[in-house]
C-alpha positions in Angstrom: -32.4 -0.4 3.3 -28.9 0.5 5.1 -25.8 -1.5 5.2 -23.5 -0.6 7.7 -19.8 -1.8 7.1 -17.0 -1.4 9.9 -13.6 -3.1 10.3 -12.0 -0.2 12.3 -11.1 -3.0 14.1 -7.9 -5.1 13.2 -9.5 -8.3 14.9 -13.6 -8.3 13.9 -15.8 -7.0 10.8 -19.3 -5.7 11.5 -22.4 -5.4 8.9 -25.7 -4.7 9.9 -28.6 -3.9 7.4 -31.1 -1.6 8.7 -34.2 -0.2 8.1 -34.8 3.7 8.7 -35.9 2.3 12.5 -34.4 -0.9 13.1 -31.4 -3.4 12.8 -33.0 -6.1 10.5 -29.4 -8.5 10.7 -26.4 -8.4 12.0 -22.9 -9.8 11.8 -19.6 -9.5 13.9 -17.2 -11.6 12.6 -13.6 -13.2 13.9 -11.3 -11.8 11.0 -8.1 -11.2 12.5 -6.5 -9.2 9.9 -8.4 -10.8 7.1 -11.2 -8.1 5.9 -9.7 -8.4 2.7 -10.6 -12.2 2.3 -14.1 -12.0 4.6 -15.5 -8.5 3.8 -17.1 -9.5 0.9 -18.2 -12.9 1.1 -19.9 -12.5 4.5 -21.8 -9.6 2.9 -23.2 -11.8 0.5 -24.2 -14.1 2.5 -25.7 -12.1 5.1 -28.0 -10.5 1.9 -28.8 -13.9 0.9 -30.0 -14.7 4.2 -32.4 -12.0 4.4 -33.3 -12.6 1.0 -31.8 -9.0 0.0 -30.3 -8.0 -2.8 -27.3 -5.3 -3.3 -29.6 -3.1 -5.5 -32.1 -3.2 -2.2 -29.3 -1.3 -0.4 -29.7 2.5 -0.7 -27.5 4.0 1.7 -24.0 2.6 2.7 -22.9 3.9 6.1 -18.8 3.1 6.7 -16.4 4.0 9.8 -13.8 5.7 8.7 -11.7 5.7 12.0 -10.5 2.9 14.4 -7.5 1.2 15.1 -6.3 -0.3 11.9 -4.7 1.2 9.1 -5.0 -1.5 6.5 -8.4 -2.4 8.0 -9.8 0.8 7.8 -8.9 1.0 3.8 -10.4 -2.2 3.3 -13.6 -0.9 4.8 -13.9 2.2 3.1 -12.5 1.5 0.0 -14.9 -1.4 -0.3 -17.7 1.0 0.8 -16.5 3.6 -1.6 -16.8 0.8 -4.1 -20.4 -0.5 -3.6 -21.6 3.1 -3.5 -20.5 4.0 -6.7 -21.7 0.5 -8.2 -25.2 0.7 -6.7 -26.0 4.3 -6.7 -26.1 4.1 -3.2 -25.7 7.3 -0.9 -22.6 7.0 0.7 -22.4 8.4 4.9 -20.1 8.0 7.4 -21.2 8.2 11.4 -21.5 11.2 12.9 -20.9 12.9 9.8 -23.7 12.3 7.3 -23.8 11.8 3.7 -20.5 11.8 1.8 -19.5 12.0 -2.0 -16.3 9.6 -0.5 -15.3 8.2 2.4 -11.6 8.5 3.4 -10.4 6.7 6.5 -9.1 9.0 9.6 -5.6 7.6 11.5 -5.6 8.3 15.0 -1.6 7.4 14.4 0.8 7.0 11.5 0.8 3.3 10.1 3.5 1.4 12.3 4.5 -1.1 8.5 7.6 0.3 8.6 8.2 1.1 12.3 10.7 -1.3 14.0 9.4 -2.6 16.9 
């Protein structure tokens, strides 16, 4: 089985597990700048769900670009994570398997930028 993480988006997280065909679940969830607090937990429950376990997953596939720069961090550090963990192969879209995933700014963070 697959698990697909994405928070390239600031506003929503998106998991999916898949099979080498299908999307078996899937979950967009509200988290307004809160990946950190959500990611994790809603993954959990999403296995549990399905009656799945993390060592069922074999492949992690993570976007690595979008529109947020802590988001995107959060998603592929937490991929990066479970990969190494689980033995899982490690793959980002449109690019294929990966030793590690590093996230891809379209623009320099704006933390520091006055507005």
């Amino acid at each position: 089985m697959k698990l697909y993480i994405s928070t390239a988006s600031h506003t929503e997280l998106v998991l999916q597990l898949r099979s080498a065909k299908q999307i078996i679940a899937s979950r967009k969830i509200n988290a307004a700048h809160k990946q950190a607090e959500k990611l994790l937990p809603e993954l959990e429950a999403l296995l549990k769900r399905k009656k799945f376990k993390l060592s069922d997953i074999s492949e992690i596939i993570v976007e690595n670009k979008g529109e947020g720069f802590t988001s995107l961090r959060i998603g592929v550090t937490t991929a990066n994570a479970l990969a190494y963990a689980t033995g899982a192969a490690l793959a980002i879209p449109g690019q294929g398997r990966v030793r590690l995933a590093a996230p891809v700014y379209g623009q320099a963070p704006s933390i520091t930028r006055k507005k």
